[in-house]
N, C-alpha and C positions, 0 to 999 in steps of 0.2 A: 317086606321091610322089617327092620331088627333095630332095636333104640337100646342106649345105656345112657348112667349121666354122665355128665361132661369130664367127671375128674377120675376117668379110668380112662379117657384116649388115651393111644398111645403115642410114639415122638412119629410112626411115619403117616399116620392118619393125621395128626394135629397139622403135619404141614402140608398136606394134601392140601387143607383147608385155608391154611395159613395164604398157601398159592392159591386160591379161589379168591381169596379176599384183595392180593393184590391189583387179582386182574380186574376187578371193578372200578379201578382207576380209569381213567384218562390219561395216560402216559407221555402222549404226544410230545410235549416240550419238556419231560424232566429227560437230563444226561447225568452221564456218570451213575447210575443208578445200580447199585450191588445187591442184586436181586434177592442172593441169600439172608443179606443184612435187613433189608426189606420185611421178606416174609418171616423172621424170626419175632419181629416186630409186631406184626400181625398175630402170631403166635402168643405172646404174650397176653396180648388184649385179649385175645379169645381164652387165654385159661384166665384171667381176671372177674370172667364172669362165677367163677368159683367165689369170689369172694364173698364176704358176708351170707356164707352158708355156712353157719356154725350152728349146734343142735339150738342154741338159745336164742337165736337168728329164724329156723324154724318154727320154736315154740311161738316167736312172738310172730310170725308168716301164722302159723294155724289158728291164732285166736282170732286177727283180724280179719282171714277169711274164711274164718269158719269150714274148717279143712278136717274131714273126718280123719281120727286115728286109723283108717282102713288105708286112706294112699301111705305109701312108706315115703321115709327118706328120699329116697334115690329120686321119687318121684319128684321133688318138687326142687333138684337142680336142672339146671339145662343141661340140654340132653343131645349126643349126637345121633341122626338117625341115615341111618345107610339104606339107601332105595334098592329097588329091585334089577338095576342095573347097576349096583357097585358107586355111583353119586353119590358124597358125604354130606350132609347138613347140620348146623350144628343150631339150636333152636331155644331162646330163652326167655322168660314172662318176666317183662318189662314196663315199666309205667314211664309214659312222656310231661313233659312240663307242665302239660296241664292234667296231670294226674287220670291217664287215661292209663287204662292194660293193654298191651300190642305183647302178640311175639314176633321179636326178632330172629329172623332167621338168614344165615350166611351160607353159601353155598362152595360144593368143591367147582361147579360150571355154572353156568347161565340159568337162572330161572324164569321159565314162562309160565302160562295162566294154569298150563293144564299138569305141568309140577306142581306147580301151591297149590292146586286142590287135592292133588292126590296126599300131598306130602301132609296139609293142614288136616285133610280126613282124617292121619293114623295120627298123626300126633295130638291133637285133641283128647284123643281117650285118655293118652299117659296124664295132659296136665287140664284132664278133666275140671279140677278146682280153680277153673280161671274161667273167666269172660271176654276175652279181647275185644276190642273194638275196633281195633286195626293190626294188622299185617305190614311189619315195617322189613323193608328189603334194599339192597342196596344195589340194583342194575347199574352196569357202566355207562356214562352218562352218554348220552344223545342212542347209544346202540338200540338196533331193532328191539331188542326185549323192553328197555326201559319204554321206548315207546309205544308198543303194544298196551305195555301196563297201564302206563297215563292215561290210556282210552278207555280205562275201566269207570263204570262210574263209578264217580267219588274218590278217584286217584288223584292225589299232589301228588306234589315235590314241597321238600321238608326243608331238613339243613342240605344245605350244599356245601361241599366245602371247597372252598376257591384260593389257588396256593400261586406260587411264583418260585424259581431259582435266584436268588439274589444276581448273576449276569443280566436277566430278562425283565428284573424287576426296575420300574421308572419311580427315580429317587431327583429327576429334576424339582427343582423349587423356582418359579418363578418370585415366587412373594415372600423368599425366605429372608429379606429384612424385616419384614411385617411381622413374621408370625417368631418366634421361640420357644422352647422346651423346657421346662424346669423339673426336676424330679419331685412326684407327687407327694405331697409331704400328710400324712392322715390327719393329725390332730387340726390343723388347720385349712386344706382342702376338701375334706369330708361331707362339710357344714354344705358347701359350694355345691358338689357334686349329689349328694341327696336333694338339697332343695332343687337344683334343676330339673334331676329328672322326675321327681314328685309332678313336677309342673308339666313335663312332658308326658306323665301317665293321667295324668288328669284330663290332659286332653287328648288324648290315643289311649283311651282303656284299651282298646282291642290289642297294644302292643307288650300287655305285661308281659307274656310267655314270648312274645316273638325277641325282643330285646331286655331281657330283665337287669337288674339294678345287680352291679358288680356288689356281695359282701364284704364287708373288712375284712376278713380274712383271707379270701383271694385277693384282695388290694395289699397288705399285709406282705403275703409271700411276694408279688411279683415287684413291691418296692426293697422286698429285701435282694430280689435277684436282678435289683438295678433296670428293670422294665416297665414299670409303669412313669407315665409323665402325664403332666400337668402344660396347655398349649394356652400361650397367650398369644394375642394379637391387638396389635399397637395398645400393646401395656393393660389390654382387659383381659380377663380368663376368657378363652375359647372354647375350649372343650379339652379330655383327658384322652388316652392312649395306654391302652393296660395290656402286657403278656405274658406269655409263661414259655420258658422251655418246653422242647416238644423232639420226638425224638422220632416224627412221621416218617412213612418211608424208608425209617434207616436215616435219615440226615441228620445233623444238628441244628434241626428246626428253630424258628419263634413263631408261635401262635398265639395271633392276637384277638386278644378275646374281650376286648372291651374298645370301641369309639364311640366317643360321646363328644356333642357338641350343643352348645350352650344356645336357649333359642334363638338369641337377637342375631345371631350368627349365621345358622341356619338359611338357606338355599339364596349363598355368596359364593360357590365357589371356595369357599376354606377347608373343606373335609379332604381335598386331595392334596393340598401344599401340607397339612400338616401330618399327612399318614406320613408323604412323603420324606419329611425331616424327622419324622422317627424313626423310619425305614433305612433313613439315610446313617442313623448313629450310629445303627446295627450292623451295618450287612458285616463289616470286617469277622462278625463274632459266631454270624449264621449262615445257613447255606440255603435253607428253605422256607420262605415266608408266609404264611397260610392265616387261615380263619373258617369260621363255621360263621352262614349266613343263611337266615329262613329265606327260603326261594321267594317267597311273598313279601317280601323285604327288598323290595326292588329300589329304591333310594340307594341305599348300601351296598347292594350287589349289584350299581353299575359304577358306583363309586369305585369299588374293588378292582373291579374291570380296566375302570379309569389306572389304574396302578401298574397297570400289566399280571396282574394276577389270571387266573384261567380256574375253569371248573375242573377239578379234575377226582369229585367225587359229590353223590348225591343219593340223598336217601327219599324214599318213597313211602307214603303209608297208602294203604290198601283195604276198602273195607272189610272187617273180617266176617261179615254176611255173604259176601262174593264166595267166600271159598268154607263155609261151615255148612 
């Protein structure tokens, strides 16, 4: 095996990878799909992880984890590493929501148990200065590999991400006299929507990191990009609807990255008429409709379902004692 870091790929390795990353899809029900557009896409996000690697970015990475002046530079970006049969991977130390160390790693093919240990053996030395606790990977969902993995003890599934084609996606409303949309306004909806969900973490502590509280500043942007709403029913606040452009796939995505519903509301049946009248405002402007859903978040992810939405990508974490 041979590693470098990430910001010396070059353009026909980066899309080796870029096409590895596609393939972790679920593709089944996306059409029209411009495979090049796609994976340049992917291409991106994978040189993104360069970001905030600047020497002051370092200095302040070495203080907090006490990272001898002996590992260099190089060492503490991600790094691609090429196997001993010519397999690209590209591998970087990552912390999750709840402030744990995972390295992520993306592959040019199919990852099984007995790649991550060979692969996690060499690569260990380079980012010696880390401890993970998990191994986050991204197998094509339901494939023999992903499920392989899931038998590991201590395997989840994490975020899922569950999308749609706006043809395939279900924008009926039965109840759409009832419910309405109004665009969310901060200074005066804020109040509404912090006090709800205070009261729904209060009683689902366990759901801080799985659903967290949208900040004003992602409220901010996506009310400036005309995507977040505010959902009344019969003239009471129901709950909001927050998204962001997204440019997954290659499409002109919306991903919707906030639903919230108010508790008195809660399990009537309203979380589908009202995705659906958002979805409904939208489609003329998008082609692909998605979101990120914790697997363990099963309310939401069969709500999704309920939309016509499908899995069509899932992430796994993995103990990192399994393969160190």
């Amino acid at each position: 095996m041979r590693h470098y870091p990430l910001y010396k790929i070059d353009d026909v390795c980066l899309h080796r990878l870029g096409a590895g990353v596609i393939n972790t899809y679920n593709l089944t029900d996306i059409t029209n799909l411009d495979t090049e557009k796609a994976i340049n896409k992917e291409c991106q996000d994978l040189l993104a992880l360069n970001d905030d690697c600047t020497s002051d970015d370092f200095i302040e990475l070495r203080q907090r984890r006490n990272i001898s002046d002996n590992v260099p530079d190089d060492d503490l970006f991600a790094q691609v590493v090429e196997g001993n049969n010519g397999n690209l991977f590209s591998v970087s130390v990552c912390r999750n929501d709840d402030d744990e160390t995972m390295l992520e790693i993306f592959s040019e093919h199919s990852i099984t148990e007995s790649v991550l240990k060979e692969l996690v053996s060499y690569i260990r030395k380079v980012f010696c200065w880390c401890r993970p606790k998990y191994i986050c990977v991204w197998p094509a969902p339901a494939s023999p590999q992903a499920q392989q993995l899931l038998l590991l003890p201590g395997a989840r599934a994490v975020d899922s991400l569950l999308g749609s084609q706006a043809p395939l996606l279900d924008v009926s409303n039965t109840l759409k006299a009832d419910i309405s949309l109004q665009p969310f306004e901060l200074e005066k909806d804020w109040p509404w929507y912090e006090q709800e969900y205070n009261q729904f973490l209060t009683e689902n502590p366990a759901m801080a990191n799985i659903v967290p509280i949208s900040d004003k500043e992602e409220l901010r942007e996506s009310i400036e990009a005309g995507l977040c709403s505010m959902a009344f029913y019969q003239n009471q606040p129901l709950g909001m609807v927050m998204g962001e452009v997204s440019e997954e796939l290659g499409f002109d995505g919306l991903l919707v990255s906030d639903i919230f519903i108010a508790k008195q509301f809660r399990g009537q049946g309203l979380a589908s008429p009202m995705q659906r009248l958002y979805y409904q405002q939208h489609t003329q402007d998008f082609e692909l409709f998605f979101g990120y859903i914790d697997a363990s978040n099963m309310p939401s992810y069969k709500n999704a379902l309920k939309q016509g939405r499908k899995l069509l990508r899932q992430e796994l974490y993995l103990p990192a004692q399994l393969f160190i």
